[in-house]
C-alpha positions as CSV (number, residue, x, y, z in Angstrom):
1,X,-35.9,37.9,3.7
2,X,-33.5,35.4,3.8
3,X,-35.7,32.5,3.9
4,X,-37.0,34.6,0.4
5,X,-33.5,34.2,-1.2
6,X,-33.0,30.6,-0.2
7,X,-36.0,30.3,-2.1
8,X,-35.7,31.8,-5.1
9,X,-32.3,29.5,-5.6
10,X,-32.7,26.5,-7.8
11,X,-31.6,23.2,-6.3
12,X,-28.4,21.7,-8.1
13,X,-27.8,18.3,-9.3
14,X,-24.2,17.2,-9.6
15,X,-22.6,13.4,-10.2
16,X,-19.5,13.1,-8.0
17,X,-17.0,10.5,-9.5
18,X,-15.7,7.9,-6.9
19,X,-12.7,7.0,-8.6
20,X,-9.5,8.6,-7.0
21,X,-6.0,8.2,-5.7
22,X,-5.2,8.0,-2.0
23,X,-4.7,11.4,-0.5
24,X,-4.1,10.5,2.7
25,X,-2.1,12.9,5.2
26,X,-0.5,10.6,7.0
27,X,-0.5,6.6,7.4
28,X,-3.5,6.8,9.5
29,X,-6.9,4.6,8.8
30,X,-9.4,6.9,9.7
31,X,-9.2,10.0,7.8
32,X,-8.9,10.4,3.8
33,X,-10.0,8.5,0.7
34,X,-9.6,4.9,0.8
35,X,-11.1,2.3,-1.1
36,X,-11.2,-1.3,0.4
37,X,-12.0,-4.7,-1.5
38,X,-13.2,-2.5,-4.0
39,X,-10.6,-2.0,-7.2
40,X,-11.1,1.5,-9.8
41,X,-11.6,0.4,-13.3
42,X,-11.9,3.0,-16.4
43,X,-12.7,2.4,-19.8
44,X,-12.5,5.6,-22.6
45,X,-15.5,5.5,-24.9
46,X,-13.9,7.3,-27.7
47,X,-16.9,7.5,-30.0
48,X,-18.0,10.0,-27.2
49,X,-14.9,11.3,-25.6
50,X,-16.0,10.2,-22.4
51,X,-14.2,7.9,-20.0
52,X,-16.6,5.7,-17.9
53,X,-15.3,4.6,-14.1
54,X,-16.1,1.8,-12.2
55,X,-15.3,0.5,-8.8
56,X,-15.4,-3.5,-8.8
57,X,-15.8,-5.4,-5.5
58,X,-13.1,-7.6,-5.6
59,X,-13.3,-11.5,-6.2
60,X,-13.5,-13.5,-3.2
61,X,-11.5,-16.8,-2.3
62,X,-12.9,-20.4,-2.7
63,X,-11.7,-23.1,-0.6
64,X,-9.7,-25.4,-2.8
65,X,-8.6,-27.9,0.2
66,X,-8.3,-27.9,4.1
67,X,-4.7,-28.6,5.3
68,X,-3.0,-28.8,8.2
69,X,-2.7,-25.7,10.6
70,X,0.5,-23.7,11.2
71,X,2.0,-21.1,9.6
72,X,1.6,-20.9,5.8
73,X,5.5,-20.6,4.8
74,X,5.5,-21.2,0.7
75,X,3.4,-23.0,-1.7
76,X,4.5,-24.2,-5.7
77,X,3.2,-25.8,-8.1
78,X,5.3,-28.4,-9.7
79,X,4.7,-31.6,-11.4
80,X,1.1,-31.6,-11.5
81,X,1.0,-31.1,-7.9
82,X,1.0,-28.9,-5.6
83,X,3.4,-28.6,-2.9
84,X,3.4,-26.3,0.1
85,X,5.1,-25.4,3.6
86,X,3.0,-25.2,6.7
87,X,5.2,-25.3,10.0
88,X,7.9,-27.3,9.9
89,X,6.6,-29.5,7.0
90,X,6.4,-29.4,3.5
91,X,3.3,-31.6,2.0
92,X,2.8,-33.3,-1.4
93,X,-0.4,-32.2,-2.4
94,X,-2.9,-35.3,-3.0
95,X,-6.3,-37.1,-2.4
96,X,-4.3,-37.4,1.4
97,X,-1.5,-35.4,1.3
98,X,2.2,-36.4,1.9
99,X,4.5,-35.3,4.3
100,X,7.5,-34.8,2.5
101,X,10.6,-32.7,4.1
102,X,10.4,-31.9,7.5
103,X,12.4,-28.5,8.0
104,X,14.7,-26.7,10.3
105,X,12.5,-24.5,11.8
106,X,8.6,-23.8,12.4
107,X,8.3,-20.3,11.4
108,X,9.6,-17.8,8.1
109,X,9.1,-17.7,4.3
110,X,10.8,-20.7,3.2
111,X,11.9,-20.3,-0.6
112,X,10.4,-22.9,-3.2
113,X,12.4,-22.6,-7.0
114,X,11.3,-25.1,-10.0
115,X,14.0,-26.1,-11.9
116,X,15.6,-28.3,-14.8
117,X,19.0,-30.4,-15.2
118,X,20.1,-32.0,-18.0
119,X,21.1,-35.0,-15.9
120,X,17.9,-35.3,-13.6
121,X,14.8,-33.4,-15.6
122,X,12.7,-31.1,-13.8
123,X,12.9,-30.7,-9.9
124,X,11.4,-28.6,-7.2
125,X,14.3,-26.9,-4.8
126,X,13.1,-26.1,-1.5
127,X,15.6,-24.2,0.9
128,X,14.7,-22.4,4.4
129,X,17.5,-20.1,5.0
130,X,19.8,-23.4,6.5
131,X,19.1,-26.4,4.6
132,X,17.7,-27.3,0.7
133,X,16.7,-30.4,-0.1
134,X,14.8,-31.1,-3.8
135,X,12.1,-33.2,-5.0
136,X,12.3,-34.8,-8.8
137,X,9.3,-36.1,-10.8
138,X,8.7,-39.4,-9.4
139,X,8.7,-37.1,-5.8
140,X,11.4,-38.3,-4.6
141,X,13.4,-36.2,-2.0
142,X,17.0,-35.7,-1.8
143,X,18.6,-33.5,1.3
144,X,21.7,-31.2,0.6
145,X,24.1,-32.6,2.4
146,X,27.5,-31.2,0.6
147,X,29.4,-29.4,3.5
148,X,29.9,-26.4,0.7
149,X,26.1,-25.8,0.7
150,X,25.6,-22.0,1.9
151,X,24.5,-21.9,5.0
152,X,23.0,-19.9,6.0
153,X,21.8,-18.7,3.4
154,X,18.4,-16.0,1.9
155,X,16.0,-18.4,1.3
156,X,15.2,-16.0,-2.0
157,X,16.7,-18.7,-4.6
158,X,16.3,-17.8,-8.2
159,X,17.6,-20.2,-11.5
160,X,19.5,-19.9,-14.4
161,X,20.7,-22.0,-17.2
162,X,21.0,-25.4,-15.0
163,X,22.2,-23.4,-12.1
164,X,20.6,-22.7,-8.3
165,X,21.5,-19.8,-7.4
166,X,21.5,-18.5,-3.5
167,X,22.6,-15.4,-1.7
168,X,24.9,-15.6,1.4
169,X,26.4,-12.3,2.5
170,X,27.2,-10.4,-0.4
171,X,28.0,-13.7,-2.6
172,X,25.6,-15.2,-5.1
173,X,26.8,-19.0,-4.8
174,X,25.3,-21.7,-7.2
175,X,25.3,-25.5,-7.6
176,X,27.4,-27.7,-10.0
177,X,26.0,-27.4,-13.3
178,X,22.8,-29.1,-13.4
179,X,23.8,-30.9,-10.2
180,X,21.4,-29.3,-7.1
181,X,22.8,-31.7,-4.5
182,X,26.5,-30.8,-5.2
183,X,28.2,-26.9,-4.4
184,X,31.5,-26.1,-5.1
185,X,32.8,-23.7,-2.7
186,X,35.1,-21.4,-5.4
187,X,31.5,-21.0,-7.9
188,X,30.4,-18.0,-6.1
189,X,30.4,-14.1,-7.4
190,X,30.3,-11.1,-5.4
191,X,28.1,-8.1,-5.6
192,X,30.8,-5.8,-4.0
193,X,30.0,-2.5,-6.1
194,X,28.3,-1.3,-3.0
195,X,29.3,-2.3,0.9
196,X,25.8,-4.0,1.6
197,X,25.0,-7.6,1.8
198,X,22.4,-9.2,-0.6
199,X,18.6,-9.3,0.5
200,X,17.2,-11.6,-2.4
201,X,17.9,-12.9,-6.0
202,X,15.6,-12.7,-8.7
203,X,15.4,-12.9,-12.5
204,X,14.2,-10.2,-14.9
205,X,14.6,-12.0,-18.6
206,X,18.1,-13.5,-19.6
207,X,19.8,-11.4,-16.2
208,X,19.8,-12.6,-12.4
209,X,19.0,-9.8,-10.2
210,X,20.6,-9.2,-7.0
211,X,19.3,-6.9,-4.2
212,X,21.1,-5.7,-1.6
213,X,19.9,-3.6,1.6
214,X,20.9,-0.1,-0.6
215,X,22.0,-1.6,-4.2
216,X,20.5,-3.5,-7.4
217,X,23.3,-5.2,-9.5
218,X,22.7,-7.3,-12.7
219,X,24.6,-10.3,-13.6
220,X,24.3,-12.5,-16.8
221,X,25.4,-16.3,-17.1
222,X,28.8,-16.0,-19.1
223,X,29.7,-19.5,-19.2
224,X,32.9,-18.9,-17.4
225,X,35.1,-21.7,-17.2
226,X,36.3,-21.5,-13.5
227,X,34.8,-19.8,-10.5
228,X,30.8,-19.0,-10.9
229,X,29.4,-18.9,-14.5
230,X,28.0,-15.5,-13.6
231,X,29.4,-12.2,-14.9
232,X,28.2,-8.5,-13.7
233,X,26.6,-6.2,-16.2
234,X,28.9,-3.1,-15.3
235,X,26.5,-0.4,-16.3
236,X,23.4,-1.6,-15.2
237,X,24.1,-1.2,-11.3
238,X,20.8,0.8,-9.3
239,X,22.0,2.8,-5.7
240,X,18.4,1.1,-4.1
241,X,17.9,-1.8,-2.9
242,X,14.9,-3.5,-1.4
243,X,13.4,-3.1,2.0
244,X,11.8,-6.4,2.0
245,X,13.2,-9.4,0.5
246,X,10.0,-11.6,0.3
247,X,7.5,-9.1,-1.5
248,X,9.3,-9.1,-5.0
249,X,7.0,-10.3,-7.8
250,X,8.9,-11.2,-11.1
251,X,6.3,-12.0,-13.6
252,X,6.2,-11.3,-17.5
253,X,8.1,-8.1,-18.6
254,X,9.1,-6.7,-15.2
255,X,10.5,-6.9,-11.5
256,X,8.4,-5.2,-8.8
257,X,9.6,-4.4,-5.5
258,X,9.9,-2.1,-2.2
259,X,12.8,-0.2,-2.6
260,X,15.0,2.0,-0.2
261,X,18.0,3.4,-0.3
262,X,20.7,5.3,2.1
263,X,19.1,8.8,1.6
264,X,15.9,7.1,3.5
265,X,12.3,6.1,3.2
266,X,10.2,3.5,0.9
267,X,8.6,3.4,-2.5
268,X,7.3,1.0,-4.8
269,X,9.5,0.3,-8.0
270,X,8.9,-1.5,-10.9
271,X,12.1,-2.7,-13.1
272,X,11.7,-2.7,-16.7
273,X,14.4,-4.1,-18.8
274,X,17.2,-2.6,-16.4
275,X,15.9,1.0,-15.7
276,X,13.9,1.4,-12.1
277,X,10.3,3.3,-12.5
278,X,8.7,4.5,-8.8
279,X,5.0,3.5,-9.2
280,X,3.9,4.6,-5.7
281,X,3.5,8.2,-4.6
282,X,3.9,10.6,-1.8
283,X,0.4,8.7,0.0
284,X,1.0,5.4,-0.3
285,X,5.4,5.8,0.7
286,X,3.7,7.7,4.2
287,X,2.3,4.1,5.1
288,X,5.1,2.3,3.6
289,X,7.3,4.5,5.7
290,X,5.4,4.0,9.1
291,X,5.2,-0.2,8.9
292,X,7.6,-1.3,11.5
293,X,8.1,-4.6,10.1
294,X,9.0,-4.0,6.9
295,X,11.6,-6.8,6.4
296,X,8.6,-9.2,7.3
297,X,5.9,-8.2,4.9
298,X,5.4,-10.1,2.0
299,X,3.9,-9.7,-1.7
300,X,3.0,-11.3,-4.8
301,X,1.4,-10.6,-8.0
302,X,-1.5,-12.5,-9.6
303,X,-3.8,-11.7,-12.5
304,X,-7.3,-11.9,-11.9
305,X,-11.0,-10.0,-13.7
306,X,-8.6,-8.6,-16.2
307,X,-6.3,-6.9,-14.1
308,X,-2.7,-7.4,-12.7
309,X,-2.4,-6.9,-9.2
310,X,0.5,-6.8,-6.9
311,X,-0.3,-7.0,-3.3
312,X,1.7,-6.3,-0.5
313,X,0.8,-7.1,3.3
314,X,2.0,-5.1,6.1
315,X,2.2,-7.0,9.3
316,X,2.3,-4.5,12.0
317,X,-0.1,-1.9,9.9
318,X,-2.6,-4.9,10.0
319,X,-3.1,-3.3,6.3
320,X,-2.5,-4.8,2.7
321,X,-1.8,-2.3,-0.4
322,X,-3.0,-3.5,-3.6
323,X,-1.3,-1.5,-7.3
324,X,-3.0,-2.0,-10.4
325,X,-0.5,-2.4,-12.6
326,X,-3.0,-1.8,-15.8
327,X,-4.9,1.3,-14.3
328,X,-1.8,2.7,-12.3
329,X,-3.9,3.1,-9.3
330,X,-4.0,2.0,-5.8
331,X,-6.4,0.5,-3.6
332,X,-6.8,-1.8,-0.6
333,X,-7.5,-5.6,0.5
334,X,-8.6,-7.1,3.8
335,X,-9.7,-10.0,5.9
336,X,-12.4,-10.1,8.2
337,X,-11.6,-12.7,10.5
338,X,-15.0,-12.7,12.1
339,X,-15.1,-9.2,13.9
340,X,-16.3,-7.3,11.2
341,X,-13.6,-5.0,10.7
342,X,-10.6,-4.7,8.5
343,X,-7.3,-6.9,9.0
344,X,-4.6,-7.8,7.1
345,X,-5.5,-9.9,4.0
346,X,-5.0,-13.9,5.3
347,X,-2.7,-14.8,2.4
348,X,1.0,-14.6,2.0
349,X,1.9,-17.1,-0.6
350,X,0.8,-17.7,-4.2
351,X,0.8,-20.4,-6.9
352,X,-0.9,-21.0,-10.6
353,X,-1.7,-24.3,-11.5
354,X,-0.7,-23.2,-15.2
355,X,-4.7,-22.8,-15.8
356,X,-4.5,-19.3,-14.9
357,X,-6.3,-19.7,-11.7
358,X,-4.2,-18.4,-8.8
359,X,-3.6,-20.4,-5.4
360,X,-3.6,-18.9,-2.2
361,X,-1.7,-20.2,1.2
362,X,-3.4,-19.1,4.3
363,X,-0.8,-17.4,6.2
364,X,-2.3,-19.2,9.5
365,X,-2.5,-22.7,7.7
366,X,-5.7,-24.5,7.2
367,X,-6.8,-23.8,4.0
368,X,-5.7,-23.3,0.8
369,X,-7.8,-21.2,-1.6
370,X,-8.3,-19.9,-4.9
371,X,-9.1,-16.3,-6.6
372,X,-12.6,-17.1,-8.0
373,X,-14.4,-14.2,-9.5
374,X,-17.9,-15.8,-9.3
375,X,-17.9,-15.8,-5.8
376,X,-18.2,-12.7,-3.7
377,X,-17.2,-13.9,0.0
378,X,-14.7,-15.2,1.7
379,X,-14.2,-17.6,5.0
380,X,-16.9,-14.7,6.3
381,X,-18.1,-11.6,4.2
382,X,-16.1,-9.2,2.3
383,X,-16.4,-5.7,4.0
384,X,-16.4,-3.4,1.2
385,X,-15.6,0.2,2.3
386,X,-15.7,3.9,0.4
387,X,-14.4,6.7,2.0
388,X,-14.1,9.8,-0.1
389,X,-12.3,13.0,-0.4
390,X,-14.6,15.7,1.5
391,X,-16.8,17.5,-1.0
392,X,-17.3,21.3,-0.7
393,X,-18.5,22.1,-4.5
394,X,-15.7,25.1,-4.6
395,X,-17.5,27.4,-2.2
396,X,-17.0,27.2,1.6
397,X,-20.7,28.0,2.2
398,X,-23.0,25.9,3.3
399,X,-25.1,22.9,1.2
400,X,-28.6,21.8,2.4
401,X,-28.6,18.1,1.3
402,X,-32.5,17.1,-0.5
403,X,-30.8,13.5,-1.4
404,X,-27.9,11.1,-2.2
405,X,-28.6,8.8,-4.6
406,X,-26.3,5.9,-5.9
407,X,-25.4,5.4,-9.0
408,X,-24.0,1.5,-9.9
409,X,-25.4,-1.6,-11.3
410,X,-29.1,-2.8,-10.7
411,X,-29.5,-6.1,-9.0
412,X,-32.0,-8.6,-9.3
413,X,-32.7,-9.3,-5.7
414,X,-32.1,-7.5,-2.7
415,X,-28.4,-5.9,-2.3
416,X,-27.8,-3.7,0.9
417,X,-25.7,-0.9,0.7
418,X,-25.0,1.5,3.7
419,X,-24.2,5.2,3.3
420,X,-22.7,7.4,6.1
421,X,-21.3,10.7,6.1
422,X,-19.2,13.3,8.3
423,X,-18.9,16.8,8.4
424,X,-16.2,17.6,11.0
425,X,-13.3,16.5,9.2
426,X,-13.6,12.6,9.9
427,X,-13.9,12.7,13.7
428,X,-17.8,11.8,14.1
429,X,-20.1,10.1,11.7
430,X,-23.9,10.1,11.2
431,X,-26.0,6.8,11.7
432,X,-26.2,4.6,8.8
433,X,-29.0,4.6,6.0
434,X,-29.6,1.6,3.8
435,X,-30.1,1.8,0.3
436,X,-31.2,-1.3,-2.1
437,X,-29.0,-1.7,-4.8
438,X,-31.9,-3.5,-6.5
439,X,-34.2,-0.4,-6.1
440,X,-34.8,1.6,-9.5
441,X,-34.3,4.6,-7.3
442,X,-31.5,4.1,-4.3
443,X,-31.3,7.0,-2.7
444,X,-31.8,8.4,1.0
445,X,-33.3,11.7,0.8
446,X,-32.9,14.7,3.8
447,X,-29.5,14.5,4.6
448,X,-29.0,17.7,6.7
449,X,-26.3,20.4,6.0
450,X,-22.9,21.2,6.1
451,X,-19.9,22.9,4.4
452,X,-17.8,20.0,4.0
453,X,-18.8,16.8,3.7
454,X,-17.1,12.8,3.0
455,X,-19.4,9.9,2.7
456,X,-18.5,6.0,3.8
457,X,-20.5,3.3,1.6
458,X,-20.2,0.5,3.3
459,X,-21.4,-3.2,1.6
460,X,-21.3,-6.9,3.1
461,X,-23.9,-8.8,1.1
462,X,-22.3,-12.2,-0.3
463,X,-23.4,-10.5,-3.6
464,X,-21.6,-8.9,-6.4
465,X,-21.5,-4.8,-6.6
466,X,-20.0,-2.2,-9.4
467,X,-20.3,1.6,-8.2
468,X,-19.9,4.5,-10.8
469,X,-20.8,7.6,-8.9
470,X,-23.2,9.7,-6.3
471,X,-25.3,11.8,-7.5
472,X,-25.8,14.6,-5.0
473,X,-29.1,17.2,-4.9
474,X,-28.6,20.4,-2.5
475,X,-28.9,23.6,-2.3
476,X,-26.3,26.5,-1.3
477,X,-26.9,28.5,1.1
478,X,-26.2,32.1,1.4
479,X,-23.4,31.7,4.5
């Protein structure tokens, strides 16, 4: 009788979306949605009402030149060149490249600031957290030798109006007007609305931005006559500060940064104008919040397919957070250094070329690459991973699966794509089946039962891939 029933049910056919937001329960890797190397994208059709979603596989990295191994500490581009920090050595980018400064120290983000002077023209400034030394246009270096120079110093140096600005404690101190090798030690200001000392400096428009451990204060250049041309904007003051002084991004209209304060925990914030906006949520400030090494991780922004990313490695997490700023979503990068799983992404440091093409620094030295769109690996293959949310269809009953098929872009030659799934809450997984993305029908049929299900497509090829949904034929059962 049963068997009867089953049978006079009529299969259904639904599309399951796999755009989403992380939802994860905690910072772990293996449970939850998570999209990896592969970025959401929507576009509302208005003539229809309908809003179409994509997943892109991100770009992939070219090598633009092989450099000398170390750690990658900073790279700029200045003068037509660029220039960049690997160990102790900073290198003048060329046909063979120059060794330029040799610095205090092997290891650390170094900071790299171009700048102007009325009296010398454009210049590079180069500090590492002790010394500064700076490079003009005919690439000739001068070391900081004034006894006033701060030291030590944050090497997060920011410019304004012929003026290098460092932090030291809680003072901003900056150079002789339009003079980068001479510091006068009474030109300094003090962030001292809040008992923390200063992280980083950074600019958002006309106003320097100073971040402390637990506080945000503003300053503007009010061409004092004595002491440091710096004034504080009184009202503009934030009680946060940043947990991680080398993953701001300035760029274009805003300020982007990890942010903590005194009442605890992490978020991502995005200053606009002088008002603070949290663009991560309760998921993404659980991984935050569990990265051990927080003052070590590092980000940068870039723009790249149409998008503006801001990326943020986490060293001890062996995991890198990716927010699109356009589509206000979340997502995930990685390296696969060879093992065919997921690791940090390899690059710390970036740098246009004024092109628009953005520059990469291998954190480990030996290459430099660039964000290239047209090519879909990197050093080895980009492991593309979707997990999704577990699907039950509203009903805790169970769902005899006839097929899976999956819904993207057609391909004109063979493109692999592997397709798991799990019905015990993430803790075991079925064998893989391969589907051709360049089939006119990819799908796996007979895919057993369950009550709750999550699928994991998996890709490698060296090829490109855009996903849009699954689209899932079953039946319910009657229990």
């Amino acid at each position: 009788m049963a068997k009867q029933r089953q049978a006079q049910k009529k299969a259904e056919n639904v599309r399951v979306p796999l755009l989403g937001s992380f939802t994860n329960r905690n910072y772990a890797t293996t449970k939850d949605q998570r999209f990896i190397n592969i970025f959401p994208e929507t576009r509302k059709v208005e003539a229809i009402e309908n809003t179409k979603i994509f997943l892109n596989k991100r770009p992939g990295l070219s090598v633009y030149k092989t450099v000398p191994t170390g750690e990658g500490r900073g790279i700029t581009y200045f003068n037509g060149k660029f220039y960049y920090a690997i160990g102790n050595t900073v290198w003048e980018d060329g046909p063979t490249p120059t060794n330029k400064i040799t610095l205090t120290a092997s290891t650390g983000v170094i900071g790299m600031q171009v700048a102007n002077s009325s009296t010398i023209g454009d210049y590079l400034f180069i500090c590492d957290g002790t010394g500064g030394w700076y490079i003009n246009t005919a690439g000739t270096v001068t070391h900081i030798v004034d006894a006033d120079f701060p030291n030590p110093h944050q090497p997060v140096p920011t410019f304004i109006d012929g003026y290098i600005l460092l932090a030291k404690g809680s003072d901003i101190y900056n150079c002789v007007l339009d003079t980068p090798s001479s510091w006068d030690p009474s030109e300094f200001i003090s962030a001292e609305m809040f008992p923390d000392p200063l992280r980083a400096l950074a600019r958002q428009n006309n106003q320097v931005v100073a971040f402390g451990m637990s506080s945000i204060e503003f300053f503007y250049d009010a061409a004092n006559v004595s002491g440091s041309p710096l004034s504080r904007n009184e009202a503009t003051a934030i009680q946060m500060g940043t947990a991680s002084p080398f993953a701001i991004y300035q760029n274009e209209m805003y300020c982007i940064y990890i942010g903590q304060s005194d009442s605890g925990g992490r978020a991502v914030w995005k200053i606009d104008g002088t008002a603070p906006k949290k663009v991560s949520d309760e998921f993404i400030d659980r991984i935050l919040d569990k990265e051990s090494n927080i003052n070590n991780a590092t980000g940068f922004g870039f723009r790249t397919m149409g998008h503006m990313f801001y990326l943020i490695n986490l060293p001890t997490l062996d995991r890198t957070l990716v927010y699109d700023t356009d589509e206000k979503l979340w997502h995930e990068w990685s390296t696969n250094t060879g093992d065919g799983l997921h690791h940090v992404f390899s690059c710390a440091h970036l740098s246009d070329d004024g092109t628009g093409k953005a520059y990469l620094l291998d954190i480990n030295g030996g290459n430099i690459y660039y964000v290239n769109p047209q090519a879909y690996t990197d050093a080895n293959s980009i492991i593309v991973d979707v997990y999704t949310n577990k699907y039950d269809f509203d009903t805790y009953k169970r769902k005899f699966f006839y097929s899976c098929l999956v819904v993207g872009d057609s391909y004109d030659s063979t493109n692999s794509m592997n397709i798991r799934w799990t019905d015990d809450d993430y803790k075991t997984w079925s064998a893989y089946r391969t589907v051709d993305m360049s089939d006119s029908w990819p799908s796996i049929p007979r895919l057993g039962c369950s009550r709750r299900r999550a699928f994991n497509l998996h890709h490698t090829d060296n090829l490109p891939l855009r996903l849009e949904s699954l689209e899932l034929t079953y039946l319910e059962g009657d229990t």
